[in-house]
N, C-alpha and C positions, 0 to 999 in steps of 0.2 A: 550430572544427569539432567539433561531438558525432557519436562513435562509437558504438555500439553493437551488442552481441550480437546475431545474427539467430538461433531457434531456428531458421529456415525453410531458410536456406542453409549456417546451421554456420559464420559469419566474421564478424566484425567491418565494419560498416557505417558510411560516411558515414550520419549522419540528413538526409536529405530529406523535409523533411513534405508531402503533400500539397496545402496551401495554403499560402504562404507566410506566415512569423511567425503559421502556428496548428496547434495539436496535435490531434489525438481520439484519444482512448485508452479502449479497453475491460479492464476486469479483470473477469472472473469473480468471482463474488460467492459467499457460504454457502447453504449446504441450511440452509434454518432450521427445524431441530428441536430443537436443545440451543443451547447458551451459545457462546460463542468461545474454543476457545483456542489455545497460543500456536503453533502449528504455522497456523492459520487465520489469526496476525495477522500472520504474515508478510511477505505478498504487500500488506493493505492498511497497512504504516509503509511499507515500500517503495516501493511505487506513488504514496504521499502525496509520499514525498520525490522524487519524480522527475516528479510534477505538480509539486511547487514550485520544484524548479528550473528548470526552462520558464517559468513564472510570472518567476524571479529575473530571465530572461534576455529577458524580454519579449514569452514568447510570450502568445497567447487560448489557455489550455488548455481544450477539455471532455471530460472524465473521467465514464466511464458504470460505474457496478457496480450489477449485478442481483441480485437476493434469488429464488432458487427456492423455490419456495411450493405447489411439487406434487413428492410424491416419497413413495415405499414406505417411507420411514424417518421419514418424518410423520406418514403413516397409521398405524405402528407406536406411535408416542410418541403418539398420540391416541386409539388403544385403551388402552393403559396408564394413560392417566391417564382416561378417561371422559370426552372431549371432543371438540369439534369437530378436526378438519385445521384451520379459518380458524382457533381460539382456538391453535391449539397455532405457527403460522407468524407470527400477528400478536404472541403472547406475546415471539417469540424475538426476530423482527425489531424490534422496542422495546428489547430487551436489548440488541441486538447495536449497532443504531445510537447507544445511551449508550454502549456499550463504543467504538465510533469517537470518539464524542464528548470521553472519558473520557481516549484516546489523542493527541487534540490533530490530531487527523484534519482537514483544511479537507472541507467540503461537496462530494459528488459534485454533478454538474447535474444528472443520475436516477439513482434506484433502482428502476430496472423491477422488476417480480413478473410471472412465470410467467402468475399467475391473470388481470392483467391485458392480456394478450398473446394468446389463444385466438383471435380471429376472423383475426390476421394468421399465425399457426401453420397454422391450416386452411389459409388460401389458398397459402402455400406449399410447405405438404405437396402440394397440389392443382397447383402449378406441378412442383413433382418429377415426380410421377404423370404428368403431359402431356409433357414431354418426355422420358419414358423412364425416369428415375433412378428411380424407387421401382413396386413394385407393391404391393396388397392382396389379402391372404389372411384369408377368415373376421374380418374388419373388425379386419385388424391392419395396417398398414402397413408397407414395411420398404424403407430405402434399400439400391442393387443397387451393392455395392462396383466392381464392375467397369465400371460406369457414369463412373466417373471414373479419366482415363486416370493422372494424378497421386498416386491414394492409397498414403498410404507416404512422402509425401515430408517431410514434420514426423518422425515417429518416426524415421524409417529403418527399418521396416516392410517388406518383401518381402509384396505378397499371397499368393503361394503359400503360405509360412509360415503366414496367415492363415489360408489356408481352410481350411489341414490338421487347424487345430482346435488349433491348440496356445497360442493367445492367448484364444482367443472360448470363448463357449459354444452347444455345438451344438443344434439346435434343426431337430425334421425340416421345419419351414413355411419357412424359408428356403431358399432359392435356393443361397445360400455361407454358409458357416458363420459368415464377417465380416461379413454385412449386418447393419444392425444398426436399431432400432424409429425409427419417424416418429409414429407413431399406436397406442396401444395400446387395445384394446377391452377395457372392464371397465366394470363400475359398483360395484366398490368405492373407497370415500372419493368426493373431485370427481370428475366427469366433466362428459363436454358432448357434445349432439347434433354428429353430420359426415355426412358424404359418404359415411363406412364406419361408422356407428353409434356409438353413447356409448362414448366412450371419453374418455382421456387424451393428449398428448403426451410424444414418450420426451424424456429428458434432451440427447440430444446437437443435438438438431431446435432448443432453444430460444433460445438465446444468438444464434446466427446473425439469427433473425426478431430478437431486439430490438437486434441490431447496426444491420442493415438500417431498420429502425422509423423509429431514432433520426438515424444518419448519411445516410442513402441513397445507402450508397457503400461504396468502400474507403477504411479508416482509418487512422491512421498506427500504431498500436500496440495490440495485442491482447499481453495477460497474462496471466498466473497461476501457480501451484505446476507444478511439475515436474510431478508426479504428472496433471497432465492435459493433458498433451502425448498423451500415447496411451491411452486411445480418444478422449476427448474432444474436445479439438482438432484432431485427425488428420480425426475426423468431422465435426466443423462446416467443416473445408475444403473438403473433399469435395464436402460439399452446399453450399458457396456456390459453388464452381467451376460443380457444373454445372449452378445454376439462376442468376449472374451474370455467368459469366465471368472471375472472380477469388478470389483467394484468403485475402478477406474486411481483411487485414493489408497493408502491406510491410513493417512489424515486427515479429515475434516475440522477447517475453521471459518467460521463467519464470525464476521463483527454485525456491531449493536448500531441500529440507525441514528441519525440524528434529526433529532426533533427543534422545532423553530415554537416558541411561545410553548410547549406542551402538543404543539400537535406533529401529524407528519409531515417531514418537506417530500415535496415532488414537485417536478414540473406540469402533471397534469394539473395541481392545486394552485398554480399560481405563489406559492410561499416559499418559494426557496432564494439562497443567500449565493450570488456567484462567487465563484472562486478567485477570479483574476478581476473581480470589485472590491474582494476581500484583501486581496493582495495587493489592489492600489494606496488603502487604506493601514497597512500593516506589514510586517517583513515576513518572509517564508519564515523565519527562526522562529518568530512566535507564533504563527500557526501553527507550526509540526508540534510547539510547546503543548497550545489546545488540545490538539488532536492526539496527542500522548499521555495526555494528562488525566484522563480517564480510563480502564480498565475496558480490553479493546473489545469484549463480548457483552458491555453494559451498556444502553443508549448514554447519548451523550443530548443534553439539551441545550442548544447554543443559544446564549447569553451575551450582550457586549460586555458584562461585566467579568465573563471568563476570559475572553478575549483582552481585555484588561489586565488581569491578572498574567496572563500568558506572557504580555507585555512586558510588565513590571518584570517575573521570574527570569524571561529572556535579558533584560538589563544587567539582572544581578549575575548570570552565566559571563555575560560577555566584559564585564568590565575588572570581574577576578581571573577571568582564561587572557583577557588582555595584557592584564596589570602582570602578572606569574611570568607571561611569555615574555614581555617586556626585561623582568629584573635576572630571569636564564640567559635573557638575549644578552645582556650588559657582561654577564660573570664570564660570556664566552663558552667554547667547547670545553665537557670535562665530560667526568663519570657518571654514571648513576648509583645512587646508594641505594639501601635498604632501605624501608619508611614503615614501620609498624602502622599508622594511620591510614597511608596510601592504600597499603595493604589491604586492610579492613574497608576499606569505601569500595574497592575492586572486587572484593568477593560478594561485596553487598549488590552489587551492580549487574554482575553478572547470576545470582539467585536469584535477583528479579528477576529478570531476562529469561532467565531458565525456568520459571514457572508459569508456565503457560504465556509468556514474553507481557509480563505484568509490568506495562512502561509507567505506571503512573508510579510506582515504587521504585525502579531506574532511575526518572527525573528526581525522585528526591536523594539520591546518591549522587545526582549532578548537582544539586542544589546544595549538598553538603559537602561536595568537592570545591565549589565557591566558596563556603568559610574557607574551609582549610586555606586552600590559595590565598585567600584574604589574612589568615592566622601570619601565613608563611612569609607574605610578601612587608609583616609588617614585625617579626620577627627579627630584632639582630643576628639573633644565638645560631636561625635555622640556615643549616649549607647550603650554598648552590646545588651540590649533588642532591639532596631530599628533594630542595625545589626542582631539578631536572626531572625527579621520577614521578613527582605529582603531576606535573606537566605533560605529562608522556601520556598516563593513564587519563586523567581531564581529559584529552584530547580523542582518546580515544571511544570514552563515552560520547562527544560530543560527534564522533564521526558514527557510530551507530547510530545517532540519533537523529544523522543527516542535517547535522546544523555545524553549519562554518561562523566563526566570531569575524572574519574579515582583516585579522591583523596579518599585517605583512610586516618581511624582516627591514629592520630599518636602514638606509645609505648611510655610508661612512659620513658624509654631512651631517647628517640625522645627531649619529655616535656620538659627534664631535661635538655638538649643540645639547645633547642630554648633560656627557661629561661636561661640560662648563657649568651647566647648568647647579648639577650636586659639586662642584666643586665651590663654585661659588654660595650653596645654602652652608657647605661643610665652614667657609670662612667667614658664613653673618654678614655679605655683605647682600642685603636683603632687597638693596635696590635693583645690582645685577640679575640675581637671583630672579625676583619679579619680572624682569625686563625677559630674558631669556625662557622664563616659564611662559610668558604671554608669547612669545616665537614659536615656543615648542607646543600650543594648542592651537595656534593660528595655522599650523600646519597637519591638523587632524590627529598630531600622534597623541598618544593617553602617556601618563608618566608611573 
């Protein structure tokens, strides 16, 4: 049974997916104006690793994250630099999908864009409008909080609160002070011909339309950063409730931000850590380490000394998953046996996983699959078969976890050159032995 966090209800939930043995999941995707960093990659190592283990466990996952491609903070960065909106959204979004790539990210099904969304935004702004939820003022649009009897119920949000003005910004064309834009009328940067003249769509309108697009439903899993649970999410509810009748999810998860020194990273602040600086300086394996290593609804305060750590932890993964792969690779094709121990690391691995996808209790089932393999590989007594089934499993953690070790199967030269190698430690003749063990590291491979 997998548990998880509901932001929606505040408890712990059986997971029931919608269709049985298949997942759909939405994450909110980047404002692509700038680059990605690590506060931004949060949600997608996360969400990667919680597609794969559905994937591990047999589910059809498809996994939707959208790229926003309309936004005043694009229009801004394309003034600045003397260019289009499309040059400055398709520069980032090329960045940003190698930065996924870079990260060891498996392939979304879409990356919707905003831009190409606009005819099914209209009709649903247009379906709001007809049933009451939104009106238009001087060809602005603007969803009517009070239209939906539930709003408030993601944040924990009181409307009163709301309309006093002490959340929102006040604005006399509205109705309440929390309603908030469907259609914004401008002809600065893109627009598009409607129903209430050139304009734009607001921010909170669009996620909902490529939910709907895509699934034609409710989903099993809507994501993202804390940080937009309120207003963001609070308002795509809203407006899915009451132009579907539902409330777009039955699961709600957001992760815990991460903080630089104790404070918030943003790009408006000036404090934030890039991701693909980060990555010049370190290997995707030990980031995803970082980045899993903490419990994924707890902030995470980045440190170089985690990042350290991460390092080290990645070392010791990769040189027992190396070393194990290496001495199966020698024994040749056989069986798999039973492994009482195996066993026990696999169930421990998958509990985590299974409880609210608690990876910092995962990683350390990785981290005690590296004794083992270390126990194993130094072991006379243990079979190649045991060794084949710890290997299997190791590996298989290590592919939920979206971390590859890099070992490759070795050339019959290779073979040939290890065999001398233990044949010559077997007969004490320490000189050959040395000579060939320095062959066999000068050519990258691990023994």
């Amino acid at each position: 049974m997998i548990r998880v966090y509901n932001s929606l209800t505040k408890q712990l939930e059986e997971f029931r997916p919608v269709k049985e043995k298949e997942v759909s999941m939405y994450v909110c995707g980047p404002t692509v104006y700038d680059r990605m960093h690590i506060g931004n990659s949060r949600p997608v190592v996360f969400f990667d690793t919680v597609a794969r283990f559905f994937r591990y466990l047999g589910y059809q996952v498809t996994f939707i994250s959208n790229f926003t491609d309309i936004d005043d903070k694009i229009i801004a960065r394309a003034k600045s630099l003397g260019v289009s909106e499309t040059e400055v959204s398709e520069r980032y979004i090329k960045e940003i999908q190698e930065t996924y790539r870079k990260l060891n990210c498996l392939p979304h099904a879409h990356n919707p864009k905003v831009t190409e969304t606009i005819p099914e935004i209209i009709d649903f702004i247009k379906l709001l409008v007809n049933k009451g939820c939104a009106y238009e003022v001087d060809g602005d649009v603007y969803f009517d909080v009070t239209s939906a009897d539930s709003y408030g119920v993601l944040s924990s949000q009181t409307l009163e609160n709301l309309i006093s003005g002490a959340r929102v910004e006040e604005n006399e064309k509205k109705r309440n002070p929390a309603d908030f834009a469907l259609w914004k009328k401008t002809e600065e940067g893109l627009n598009w011909d409607s129903p209430w003249g050139r304009g734009r769509p607001g921010w909170h309108t669009e996620c909902v339309v490529m939910v709907n697009s895509f699934f034609k439903g409710k989903i099993d899993i809507h994501g993202g950063g804390t940080d937009l649970k309120f207003p963001h999410h609070e308002n795509e509810i809203a407006q899915s409730f009451c132009a579907y009748g539902h409330m777009i999810a039955n699961y709600w998860l957001h992760n815990g931000r991460i903080d630089l020194s104790g404070e918030k990273m943003s790009k408006s602040l000036g404090n934030v850590v890039w991701v693909d600086d980060l990555l010049e300086k370190t290997s995707y394996q030990a980031y995803r380490v970082l980045m899993l290593n903490v419990p994924y609804r707890q902030p995470l305060n980045y440190k170089d000394e985690l990042l350290t750590q991460a390092e080290a932890d990645y070392e010791k993964i990769r040189r027992a998953y190396n070393t194990l792969y290496r001495r199966v690779e020698e024994a040749g094709e056989g069986a798999f046996a039973e492994d009482v121990e195996t066993e026990k690391l696999k169930e421990d691995f998958i509990a985590a996983m299974a409880d609210d996808f608690n990876t910092a209790n995962a990683l350390t089932a990785i981290l005690q699959a590296s004794k083992l393999a270390n126990k194993y590989t130094r072991d006379a007594g243990i079979s190649p078969e045991r060794m084949r089934t710890l290997l299997k499993v190791f590996g298989e953690f290590l592919w939920v976890f979206g971390i590859e070790t890099g070992v490759q199967p070795l050339t019959e030269e290779e073979k040939d050159l290890i065999a001398r190698y233990r044949q010559a430690r077997k007969a004490k003749d320490f000189g050959l032995s040395d000579a060939l063990r320095e062959e066999i590291l000068k050519r990258g491979l691990e023994l």
